[in-house]
Backbone as numpy.savetxt, mean C-alpha at the origin, in Angstrom:
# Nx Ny Nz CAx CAy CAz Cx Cy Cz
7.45 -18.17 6.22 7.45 -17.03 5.32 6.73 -17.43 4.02
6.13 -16.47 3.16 5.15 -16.48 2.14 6.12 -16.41 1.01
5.49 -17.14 0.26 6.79 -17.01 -1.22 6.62 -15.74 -1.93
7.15 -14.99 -2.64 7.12 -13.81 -3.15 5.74 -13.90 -4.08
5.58 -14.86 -4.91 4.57 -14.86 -6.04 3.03 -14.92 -5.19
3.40 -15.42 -4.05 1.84 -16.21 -3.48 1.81 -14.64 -2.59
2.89 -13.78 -2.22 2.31 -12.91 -1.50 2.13 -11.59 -2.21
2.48 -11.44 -3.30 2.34 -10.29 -3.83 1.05 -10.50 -4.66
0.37 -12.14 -4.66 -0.97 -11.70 -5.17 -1.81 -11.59 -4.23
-1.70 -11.89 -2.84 -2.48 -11.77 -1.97 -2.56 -9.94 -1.27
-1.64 -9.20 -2.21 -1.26 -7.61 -1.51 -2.31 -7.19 -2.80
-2.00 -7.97 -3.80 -2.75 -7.00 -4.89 -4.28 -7.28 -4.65
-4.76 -8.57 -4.24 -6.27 -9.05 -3.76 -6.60 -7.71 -3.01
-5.80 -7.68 -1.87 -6.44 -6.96 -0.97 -6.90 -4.86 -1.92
-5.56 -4.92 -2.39 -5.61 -3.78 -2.65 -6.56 -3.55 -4.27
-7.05 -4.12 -4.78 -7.86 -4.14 -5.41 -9.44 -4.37 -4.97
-9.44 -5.02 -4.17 -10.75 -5.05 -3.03 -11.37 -3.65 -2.57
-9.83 -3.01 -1.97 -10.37 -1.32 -1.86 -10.66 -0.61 -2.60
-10.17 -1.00 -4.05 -10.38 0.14 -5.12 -9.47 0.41 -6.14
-7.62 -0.04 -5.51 -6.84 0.37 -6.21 -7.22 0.13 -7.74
-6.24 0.63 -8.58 -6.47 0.54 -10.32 -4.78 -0.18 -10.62
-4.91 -1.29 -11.03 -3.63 -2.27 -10.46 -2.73 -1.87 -12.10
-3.41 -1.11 -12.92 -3.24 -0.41 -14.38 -1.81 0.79 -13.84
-2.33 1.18 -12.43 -1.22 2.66 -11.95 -0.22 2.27 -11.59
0.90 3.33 -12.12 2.46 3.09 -11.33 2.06 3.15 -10.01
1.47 4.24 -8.99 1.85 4.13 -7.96 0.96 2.78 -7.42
0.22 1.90 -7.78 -0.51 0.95 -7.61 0.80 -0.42 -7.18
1.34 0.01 -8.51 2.73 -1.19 -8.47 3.35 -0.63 -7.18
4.14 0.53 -6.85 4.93 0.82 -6.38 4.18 0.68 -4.55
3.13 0.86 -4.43 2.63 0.50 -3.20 2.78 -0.76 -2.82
2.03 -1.58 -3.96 2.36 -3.17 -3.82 4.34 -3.43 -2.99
4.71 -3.19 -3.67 6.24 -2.80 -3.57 6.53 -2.72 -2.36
6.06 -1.67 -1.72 6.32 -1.35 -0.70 5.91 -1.78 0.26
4.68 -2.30 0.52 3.84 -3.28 1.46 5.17 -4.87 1.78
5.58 -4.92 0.31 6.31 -6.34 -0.01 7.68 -6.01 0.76
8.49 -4.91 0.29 9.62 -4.62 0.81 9.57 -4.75 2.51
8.23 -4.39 3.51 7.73 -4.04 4.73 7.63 -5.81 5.19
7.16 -6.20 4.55 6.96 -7.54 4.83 8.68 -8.35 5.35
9.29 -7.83 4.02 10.18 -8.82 3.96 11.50 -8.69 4.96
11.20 -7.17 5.58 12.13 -6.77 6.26 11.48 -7.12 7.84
10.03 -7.22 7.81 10.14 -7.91 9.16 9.92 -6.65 10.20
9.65 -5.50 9.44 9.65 -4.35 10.56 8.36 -3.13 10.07
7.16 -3.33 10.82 6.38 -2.36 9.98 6.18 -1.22 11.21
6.61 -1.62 12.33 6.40 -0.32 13.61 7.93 0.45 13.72
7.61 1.67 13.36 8.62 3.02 13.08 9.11 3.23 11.89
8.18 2.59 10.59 8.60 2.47 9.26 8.68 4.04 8.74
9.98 4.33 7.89 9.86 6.07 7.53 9.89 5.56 6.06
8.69 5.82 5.64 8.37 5.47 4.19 9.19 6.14 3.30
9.56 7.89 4.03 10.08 8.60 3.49 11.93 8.45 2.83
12.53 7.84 4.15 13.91 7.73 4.29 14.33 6.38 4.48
13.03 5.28 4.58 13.55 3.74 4.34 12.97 2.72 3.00
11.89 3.18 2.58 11.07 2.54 1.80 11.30 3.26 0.16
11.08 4.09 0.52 10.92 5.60 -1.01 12.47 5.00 -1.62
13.60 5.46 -0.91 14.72 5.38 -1.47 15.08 4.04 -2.42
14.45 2.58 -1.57 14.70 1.55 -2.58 13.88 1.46 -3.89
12.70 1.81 -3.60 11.73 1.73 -4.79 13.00 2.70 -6.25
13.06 3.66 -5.39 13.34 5.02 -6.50 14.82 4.16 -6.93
15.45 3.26 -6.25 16.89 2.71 -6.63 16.23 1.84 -8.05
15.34 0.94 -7.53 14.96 -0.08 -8.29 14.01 0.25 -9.61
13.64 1.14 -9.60 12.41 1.74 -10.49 13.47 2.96 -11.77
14.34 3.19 -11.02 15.11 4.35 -11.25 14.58 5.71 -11.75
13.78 5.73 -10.64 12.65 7.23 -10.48 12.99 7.72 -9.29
12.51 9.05 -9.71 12.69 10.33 -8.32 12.32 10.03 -7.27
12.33 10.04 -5.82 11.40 9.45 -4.66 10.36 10.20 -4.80
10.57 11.57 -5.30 9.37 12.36 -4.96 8.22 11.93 -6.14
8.80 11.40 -7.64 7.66 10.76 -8.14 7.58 9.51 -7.70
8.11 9.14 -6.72 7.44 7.74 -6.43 6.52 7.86 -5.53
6.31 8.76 -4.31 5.62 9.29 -3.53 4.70 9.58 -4.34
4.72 10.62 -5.25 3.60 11.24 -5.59 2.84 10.12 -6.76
3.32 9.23 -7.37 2.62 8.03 -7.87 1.31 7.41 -6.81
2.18 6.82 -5.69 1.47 6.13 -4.71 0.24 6.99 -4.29
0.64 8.56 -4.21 -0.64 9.46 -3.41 -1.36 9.54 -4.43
-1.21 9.65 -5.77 -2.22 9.53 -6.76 -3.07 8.85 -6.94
-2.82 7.45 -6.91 -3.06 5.95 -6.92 -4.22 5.69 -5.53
-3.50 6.55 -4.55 -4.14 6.59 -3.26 -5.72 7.39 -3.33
-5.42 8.48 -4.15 -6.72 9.56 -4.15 -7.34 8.54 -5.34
-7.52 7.60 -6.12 -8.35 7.18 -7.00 -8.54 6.36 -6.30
-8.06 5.27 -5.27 -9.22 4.25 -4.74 -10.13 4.90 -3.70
-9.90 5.94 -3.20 -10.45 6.61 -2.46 -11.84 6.99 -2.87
-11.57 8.01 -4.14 -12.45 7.93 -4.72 -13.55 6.88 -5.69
-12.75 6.15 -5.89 -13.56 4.11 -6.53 -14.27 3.93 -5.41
-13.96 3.48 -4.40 -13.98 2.62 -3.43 -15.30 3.34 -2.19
-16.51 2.19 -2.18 -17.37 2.77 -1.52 -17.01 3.08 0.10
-17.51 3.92 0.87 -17.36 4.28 2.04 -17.55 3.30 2.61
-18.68 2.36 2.77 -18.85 2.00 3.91 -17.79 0.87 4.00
-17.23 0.10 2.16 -16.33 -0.73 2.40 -15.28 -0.44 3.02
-14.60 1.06 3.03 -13.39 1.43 3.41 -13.38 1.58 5.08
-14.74 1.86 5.65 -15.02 2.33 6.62 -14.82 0.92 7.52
-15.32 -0.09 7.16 -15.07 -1.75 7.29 -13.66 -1.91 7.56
-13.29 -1.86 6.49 -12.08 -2.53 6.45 -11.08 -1.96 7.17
-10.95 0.04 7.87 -10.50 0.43 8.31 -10.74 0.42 9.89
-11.84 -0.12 10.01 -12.40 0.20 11.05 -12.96 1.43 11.72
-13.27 2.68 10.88 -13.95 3.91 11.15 -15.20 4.17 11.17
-15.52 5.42 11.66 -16.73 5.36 11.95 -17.41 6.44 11.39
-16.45 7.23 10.39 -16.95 8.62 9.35 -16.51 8.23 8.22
-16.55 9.04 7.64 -15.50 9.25 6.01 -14.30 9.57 6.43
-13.40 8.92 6.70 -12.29 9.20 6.88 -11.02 8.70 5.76
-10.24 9.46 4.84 -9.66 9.12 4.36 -8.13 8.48 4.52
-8.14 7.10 4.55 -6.51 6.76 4.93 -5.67 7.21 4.62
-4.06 6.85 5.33 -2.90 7.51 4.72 -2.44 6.09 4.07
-1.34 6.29 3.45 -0.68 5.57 2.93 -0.22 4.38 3.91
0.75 5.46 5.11 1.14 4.11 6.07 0.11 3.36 6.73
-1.27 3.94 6.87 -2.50 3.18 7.30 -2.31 1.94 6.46
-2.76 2.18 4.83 -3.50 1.23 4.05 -2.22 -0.02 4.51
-0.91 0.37 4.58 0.01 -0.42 4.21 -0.10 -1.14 5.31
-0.13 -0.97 6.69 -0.30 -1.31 7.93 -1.66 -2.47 8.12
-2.88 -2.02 7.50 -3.91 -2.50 7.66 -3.84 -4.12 6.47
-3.06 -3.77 4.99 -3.43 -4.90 4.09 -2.26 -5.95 4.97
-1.15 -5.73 5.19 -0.03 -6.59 6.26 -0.97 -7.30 7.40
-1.79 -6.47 8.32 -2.48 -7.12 9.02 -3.48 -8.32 8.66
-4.16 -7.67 7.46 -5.12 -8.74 7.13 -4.23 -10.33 6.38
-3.22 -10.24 5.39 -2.76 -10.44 5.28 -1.86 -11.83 6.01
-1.13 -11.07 6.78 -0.22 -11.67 7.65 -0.52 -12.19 8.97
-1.95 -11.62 9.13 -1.88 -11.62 10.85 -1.38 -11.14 11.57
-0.74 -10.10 11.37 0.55 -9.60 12.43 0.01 -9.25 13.70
C-alpha cells in the first residue's frame, strides 16, 4: 500500500496533467475521492452518490449536493483547459468525448495503481 502523502501527490500529478485547477474545491474534493476509492480497496460498483459524496460532505462539512456540484464544476474546467487529443490519449477515445467523473476517477486509479 502507498503512503497517503506519496499517493495523494501522485492523484494530483495525474489530475493536473489533464487540466484540473488544483486552486478548486471540487479539485480537492475529487482528489478525495479517488483517495477514499483507493483506500477502501473497491472501485467496481462504486455509488459516488450514496458511498463516496456522504463522507466527503461529513468531513468537509458541506452539502453532498455542493460537493457534487464542486467536483462537476472542476470537471467542466479541465475539460475545457485540457487539449483533446491529450484527453482523447489518456482516455482512450476516439472523438471528443467528454468524461464522467466515475471515468476520470477509474482511469487516474488505473494509471496510478495498476489495477
Amino acid at each position: 500500500m502507498i503512503n497517503e502523502l506519496t499517493l495523494k501527490e501522485k492523484i494530483k500529478r495525474e489530475m493536473i496533467f489533464l487540466g484540473f485547477n488544483p486552486t478548486l474545491k471540487g479539485t480537492k474534493y475529487l482528489l478525495e475521492c479517488i483517495y477514499i476509492i483507493y483506500t477502501e480497496g473497491k472501485i467496481d460498483g462504486i455509488n459516488l452518490n450514496s458511498d463516496i459524496y456522504p463522507q466527503l460532505s461529513k468531513k468537509y462539512n458541506k452539502d453532498i449536493n455542493n460537493i457534487k456540484c464542486n467536483i462537476n464544476y472542476s470537471k467542466e474546467i479541465m475539460y475545457k483547459n485540457c487539449n483533446v487529443e491529450k484527453l482523447n490519449e489518456y482516455f482512450t477515445f476516439f472523438d471528443n468525448f467528454k468524461p464522467s467523473v466515475k471515468l476520470i476517477i477509474y482511469e487516474i486509479l488505473n494509471k496510478i495503481c495498476n489495477w
